[in-house]
N, C-alpha and C positions, 0 to 999 in steps of 0.2 A: 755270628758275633758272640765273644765270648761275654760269661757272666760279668767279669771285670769290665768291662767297654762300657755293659748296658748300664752297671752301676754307676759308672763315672757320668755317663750321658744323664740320669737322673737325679743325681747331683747337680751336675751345672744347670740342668734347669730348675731346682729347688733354688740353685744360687742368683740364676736369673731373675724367677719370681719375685726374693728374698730384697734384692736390685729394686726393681720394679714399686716394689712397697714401698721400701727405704729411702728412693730418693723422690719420686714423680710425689713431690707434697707442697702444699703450699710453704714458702720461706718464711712467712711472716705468718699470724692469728692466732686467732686467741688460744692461751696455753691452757691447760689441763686443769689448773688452779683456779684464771675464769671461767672455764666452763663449770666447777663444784661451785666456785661462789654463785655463779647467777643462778644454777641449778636450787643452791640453798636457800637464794632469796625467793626461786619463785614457789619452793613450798613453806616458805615463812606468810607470803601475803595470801596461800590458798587456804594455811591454815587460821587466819586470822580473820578471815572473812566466809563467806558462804560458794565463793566460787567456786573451792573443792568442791561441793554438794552439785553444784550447776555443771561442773564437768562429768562426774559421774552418772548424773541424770545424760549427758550425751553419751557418753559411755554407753548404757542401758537400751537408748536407743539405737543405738548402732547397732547392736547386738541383738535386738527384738528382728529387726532386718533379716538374718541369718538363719538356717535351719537348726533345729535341735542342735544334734551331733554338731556342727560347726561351731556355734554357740559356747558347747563345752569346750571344745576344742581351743577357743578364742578366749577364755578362763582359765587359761593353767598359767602358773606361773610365769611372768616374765612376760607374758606375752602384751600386754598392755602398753609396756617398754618398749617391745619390737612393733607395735601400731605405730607410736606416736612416732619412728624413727620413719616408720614407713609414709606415714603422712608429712612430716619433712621434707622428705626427699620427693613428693612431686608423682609418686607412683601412687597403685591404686591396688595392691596386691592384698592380698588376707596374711595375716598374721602366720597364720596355721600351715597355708601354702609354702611361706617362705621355708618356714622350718622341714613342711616334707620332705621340698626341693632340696636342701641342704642334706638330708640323710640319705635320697637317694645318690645325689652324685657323689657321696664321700664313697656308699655301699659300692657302685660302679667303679670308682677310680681303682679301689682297692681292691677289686675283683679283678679288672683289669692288670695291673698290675702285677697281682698275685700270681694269675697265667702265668706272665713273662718273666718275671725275676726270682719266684719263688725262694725270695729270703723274708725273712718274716716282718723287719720292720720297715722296708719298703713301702706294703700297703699302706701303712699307718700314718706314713709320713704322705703320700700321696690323696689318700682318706681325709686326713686334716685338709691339706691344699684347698681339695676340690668340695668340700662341706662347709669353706669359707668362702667360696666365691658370692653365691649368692647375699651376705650380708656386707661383703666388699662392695658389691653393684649397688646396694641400697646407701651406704656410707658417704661412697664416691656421691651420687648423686646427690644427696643430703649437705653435702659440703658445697660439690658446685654449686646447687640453688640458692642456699642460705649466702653463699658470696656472690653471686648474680642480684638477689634482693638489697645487702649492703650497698653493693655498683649503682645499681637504681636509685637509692632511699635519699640523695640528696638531695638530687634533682627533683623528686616526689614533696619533701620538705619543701622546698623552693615555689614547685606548685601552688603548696598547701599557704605557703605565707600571702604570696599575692590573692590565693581566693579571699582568705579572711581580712585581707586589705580593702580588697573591694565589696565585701559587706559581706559575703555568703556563707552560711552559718559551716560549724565545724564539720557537722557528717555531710553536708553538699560537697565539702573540699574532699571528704574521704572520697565521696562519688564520681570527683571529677579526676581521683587517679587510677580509677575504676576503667574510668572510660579512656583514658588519654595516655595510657601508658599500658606496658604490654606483661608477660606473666616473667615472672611467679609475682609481682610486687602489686600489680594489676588484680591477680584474682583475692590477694591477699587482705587490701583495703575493699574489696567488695565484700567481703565476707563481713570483714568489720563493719563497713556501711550495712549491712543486712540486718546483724545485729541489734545497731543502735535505730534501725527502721522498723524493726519489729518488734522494738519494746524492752530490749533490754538494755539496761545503764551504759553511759560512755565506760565508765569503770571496769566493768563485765568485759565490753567488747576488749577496749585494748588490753586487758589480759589476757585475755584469748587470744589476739595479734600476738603477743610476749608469748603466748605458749607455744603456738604454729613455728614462732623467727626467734628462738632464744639465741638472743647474739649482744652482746653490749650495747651495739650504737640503739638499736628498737628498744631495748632497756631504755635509753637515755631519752628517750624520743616518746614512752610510756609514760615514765617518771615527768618529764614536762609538760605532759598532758595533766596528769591524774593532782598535779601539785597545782597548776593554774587553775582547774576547775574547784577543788578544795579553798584555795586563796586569793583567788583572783589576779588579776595582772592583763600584761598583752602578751597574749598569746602568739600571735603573728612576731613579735619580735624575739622572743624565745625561741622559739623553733628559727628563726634566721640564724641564732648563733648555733643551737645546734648542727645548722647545715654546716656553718663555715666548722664546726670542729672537727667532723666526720668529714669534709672535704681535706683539712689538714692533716687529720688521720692516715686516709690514703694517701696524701702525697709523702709520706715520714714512709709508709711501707714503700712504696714502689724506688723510693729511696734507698731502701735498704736493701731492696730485690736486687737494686743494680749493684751497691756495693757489693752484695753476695755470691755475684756470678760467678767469679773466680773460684769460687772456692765450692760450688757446685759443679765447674767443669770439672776441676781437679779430683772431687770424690766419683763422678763417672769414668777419668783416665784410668784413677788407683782401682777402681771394683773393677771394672774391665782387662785391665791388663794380661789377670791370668787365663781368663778365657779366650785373652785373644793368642795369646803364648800357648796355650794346649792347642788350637786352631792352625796356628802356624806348623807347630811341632808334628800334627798329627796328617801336614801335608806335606811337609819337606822331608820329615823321617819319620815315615809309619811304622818300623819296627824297634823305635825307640821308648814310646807310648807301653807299649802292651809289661815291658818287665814292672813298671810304675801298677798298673791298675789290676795285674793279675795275682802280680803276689799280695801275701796277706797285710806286710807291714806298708806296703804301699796304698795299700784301702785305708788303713789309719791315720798315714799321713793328709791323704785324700781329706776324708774327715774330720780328721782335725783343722789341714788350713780352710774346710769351710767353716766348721765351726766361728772359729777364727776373722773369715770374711763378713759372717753376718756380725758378729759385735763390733767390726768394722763398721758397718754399713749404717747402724743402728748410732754407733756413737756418733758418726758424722751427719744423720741427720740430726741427734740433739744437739750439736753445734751449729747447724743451721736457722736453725727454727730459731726466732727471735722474735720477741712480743715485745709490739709497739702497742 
């Protein structure tokens, strides 16, 4: 198999990947702008209160756990960032780990690689690839859970309304979604329940549920907590309308899911096309391929319509994505 072939072959799977990224996303949630704002609200309220101080003391403790060497390890830059993502997402991995993992399979890809194509930027590109997977798998998962917990929380609300109807004080209604409903939303109110049973402020605890679930509707589910306790009111009837609006919420997205299908198949027809046109070509006329991928103007061509494909690919998901 000539250089030109294998080049092409690792293209269309750079392009494939590129696909894969591009389109397999949620259509609707939150955009980039609420994730800064809630991100800034919630070190506005850590700076204005003592809870910074009460994380970092868990912080501290986490880390006393750890041997030396890991310890430092789990102190360099950044890495605090890639815990908290990693505690998101539902896994249970070290910080420190993620990032080896990541430098060994890039090392690999690109050694790999390097063997087979021995052009230089190849590995690099392949090195990238395989040195993101591993914070792709934590992403992915972080995104699933946090939208499996949304799926849950209104139902959970709904719980929480009838406990406090029937007398049982607020952290028994945490306990009983503890017990009565299943994870992530399940271990997430027990944690909270933990909290406020072992002596720390409702206050404390639901910021800490906010910091585990940063997601608007828990925000808003936070915020009518932490405001009824401060000013009083009924509570149980708060949290009812909170359900109904996070139920109305979803029904506005899965709304727009459906109006958007079209226009999701059509950006898989358009990305696919040419792979499936070089597929056809490269089995109906095998010696029409190789003038294309051997000569040199035809590797730039090559390259450029990827190029080309991925700002495709990329603009059509920012056409999709639509915040409700």
């Amino acid at each position: 198999m000539s250089n030109g072939l294998l080049i092409f072959i690792g293209l269309i799977f750079v392009a494939v990947f590129l696909l894969a990224q591009g389109l397999t996303i949620p259509v609707f949630g939150e955009s980039a702008q609420a994730r800064k704002r809630l991100k800034k609200k919630l070190d506005e309220i850590e700076s204005s209160s003592t809870d910074g101080a009460f994380s970092s003391l868990l912080r501290e403790k986490y880390l006393r756990k750890l041997s030396p060497w890991e310890r430092q390890l789990e102190r360099l830059p950044r890495m605090e960032q890639l815990a908290e993502s990693i505690e998101q997402s539902g896994n249970t991995f070290l910080a420190y780990r993620v990032v080896l993992l990541s430098i060994i399979l890039g090392l690999g890809a690109a050694f790999i690689t390097w063997t087979i194509f021995r052009i230089w930027y190849v590995p690099i590109i392949a090195g990238l690839i395989a040195a993101y997977q591993p914070f792709m798998k934590i992403s992915m998962d972080r995104t699933k859970r946090l939208a499996l917990f949304e799926e849950q929380l209104p139902d959970a609300i709904e719980t929480m309304t009838r406990a406090l109807r029937a007398g049982h004080p607020f952290s028994a209604a945490l306990k009983m979604i503890g017990d009565d409903f299943d994870d992530p939303i399940a271990k997430e109110f027990e944690l909270t329940f933990g909290d406020i049973n072992y002596g720390n402020d409702v206050r404390r605890a639901m910021l800490g549920l906010l910091s585990r679930i940063p997601t608007v509707t828990v925000m808003a589910l936070v915020t009518a907590v932490l405001v009824q306790k401060e000013s009083g009111g009924n509570l149980a009837e708060i949290l009812e309308r909170i359900s109904t609006v996070i139920r109305g919420r979803f029904r506005l997205q899965r709304k727009v899911k459906t109006l958007s299908a079209e226009g999701r198949m059509s950006a898989w027809v358009l990305a696919m096309v040419p792979l499936g046109l070089f597929a056809v070509l490269m089995i109906t006329s095998p010696d029409y391929l190789p003038v294309l991928v051997e000569d040199e103007r035809g590797q730039k061509m090559i390259v450029g319509g990827l190029i080309s494909a991925c700002i495709g690919i990329f603009w059509i998901r920012r056409i999709l994505r639509i915040e409700v």
